[in-house]
N, C-alpha and C positions, 0 to 999 in steps of 0.2 A: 734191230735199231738202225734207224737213216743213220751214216756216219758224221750229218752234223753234226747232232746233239753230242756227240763225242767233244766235237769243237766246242757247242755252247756250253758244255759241261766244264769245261775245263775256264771259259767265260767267265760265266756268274761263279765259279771256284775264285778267282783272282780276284774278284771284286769284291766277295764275303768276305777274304781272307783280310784284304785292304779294310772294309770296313769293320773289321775287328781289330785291326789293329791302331785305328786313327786314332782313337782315344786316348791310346796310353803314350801318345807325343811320341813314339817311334818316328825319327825321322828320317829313314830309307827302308827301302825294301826292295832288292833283286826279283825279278818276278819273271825271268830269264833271260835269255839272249836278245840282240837284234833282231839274229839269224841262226840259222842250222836247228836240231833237233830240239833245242828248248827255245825258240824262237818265237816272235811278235810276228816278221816276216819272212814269208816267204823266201825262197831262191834256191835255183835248182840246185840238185846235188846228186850223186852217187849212188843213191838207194831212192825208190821208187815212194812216190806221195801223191797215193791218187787225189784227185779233184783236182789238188793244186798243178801238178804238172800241165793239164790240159791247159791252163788260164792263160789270158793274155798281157799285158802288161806288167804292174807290180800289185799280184794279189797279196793281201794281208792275212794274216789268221785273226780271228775273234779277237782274243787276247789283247792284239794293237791297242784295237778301240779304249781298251778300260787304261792300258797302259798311256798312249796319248794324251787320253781324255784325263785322266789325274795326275800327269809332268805337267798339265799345262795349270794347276788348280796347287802347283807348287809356292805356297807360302799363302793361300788364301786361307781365312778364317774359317775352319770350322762349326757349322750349326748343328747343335741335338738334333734327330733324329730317330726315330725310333720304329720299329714294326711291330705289330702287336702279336709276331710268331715269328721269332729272328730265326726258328729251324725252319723255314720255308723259306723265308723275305728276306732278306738284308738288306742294308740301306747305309745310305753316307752323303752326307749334304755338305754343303761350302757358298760361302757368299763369292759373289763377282759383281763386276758393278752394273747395279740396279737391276740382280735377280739372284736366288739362290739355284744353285744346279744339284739338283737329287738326282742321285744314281739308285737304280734298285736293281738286285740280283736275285730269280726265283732261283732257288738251291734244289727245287724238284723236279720230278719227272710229269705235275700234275699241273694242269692251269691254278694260276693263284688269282685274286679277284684283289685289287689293289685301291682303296681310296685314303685319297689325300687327305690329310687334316690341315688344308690350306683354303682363306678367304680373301686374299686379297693379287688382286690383277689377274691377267693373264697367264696362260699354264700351256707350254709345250712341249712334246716328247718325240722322241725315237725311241724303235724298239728293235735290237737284234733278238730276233726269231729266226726258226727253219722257214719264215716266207721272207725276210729280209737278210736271210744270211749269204746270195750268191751277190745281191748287190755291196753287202758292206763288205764281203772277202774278194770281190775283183777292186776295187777301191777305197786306199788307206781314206777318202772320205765319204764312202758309201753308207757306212752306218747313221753320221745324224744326216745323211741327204732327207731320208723319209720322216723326219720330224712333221709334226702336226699339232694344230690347236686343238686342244681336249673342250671337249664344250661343257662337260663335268668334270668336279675332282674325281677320276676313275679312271682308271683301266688295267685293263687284262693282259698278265704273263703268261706267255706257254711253258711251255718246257724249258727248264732253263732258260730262262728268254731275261736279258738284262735290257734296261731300260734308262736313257736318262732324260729326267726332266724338267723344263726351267720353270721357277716360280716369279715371275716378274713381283718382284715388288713396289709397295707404292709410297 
């Protein structure tokens, strides 16, 4: 197994785990360190970390992204949400102004085929995958750089492959 999916695995783990817990108004969650061995980021240390040693700058681990991405959704409203296979898919939505942001996290090893049950405005996404996982781990904003307009409510998870994406509302 490529050693990402190690990383996205532990990804879409932190975002499942978040979306299981939003419901029940829990209002913190440790989801580990900054830095060092249970870490968001990067920085060198003492014991050897391949990929990340080679990098340049400040590379991030996966984890950031989910982490970031939901400190900044701290005190936003909550929208249902639902997957229609929460052991594959998880999902976790929240309003911001004038669009809601869905997160989804594939929890498997299989592609999962994702349609939206969303009709109104425009719809965009990123996606950390093993093809966008060296741009969003050498840059804490590499993951939503590759955001795109969906031209369908649809799209395709790989392996572990978390996703987040905005539903402009009208």
């Amino acid at each position: 197994m490529d050693p990402c999916f190690l990383f996205l695995f532990g990804f879409a783990w932190s975002l499942g785990y978040v979306a299981s817990l939003a419901p029940t108004r829990v209002e913190s969650v440790c989801m580990g360190a900054p830095s060092g061995p249970l870490g968001v980021m990067y920085r060198k240390a003492d014991y050897r970390q391949p990929y990340y040693d080679q990098l340049p700058g400040s590379p991030v681990y996966p984890a950031f992204h989910v982490v970031a991405g939901l400190t900044r959704a701290a005190g936003a409203k909550l929208v249902s949400a639902a997957s229609s296979d929460e052991a594959t898919v998880r999902c976790l939505a929240y309003k911001v102004k004038g669009a809601t942001l869905l997160w989804l996290a594939n929890l498997t090893a299989q592609e999962q085929a994702v349609t939206l049950a969303h009709n109104a405005g425009a719809i965009f996404a990123a996606t950390l995958d093993e093809t966008s996982f060296d741009q969003a781990t050498a840059d804490p904003l590499g993951f939503q750089k590759n955001r795109k307009a969906l031209a369908a409510p649809e799209l395709t998870l790989k392996a572990y492959a978390v996703a987040i994406v905005c539903l402009n509302d009208k």
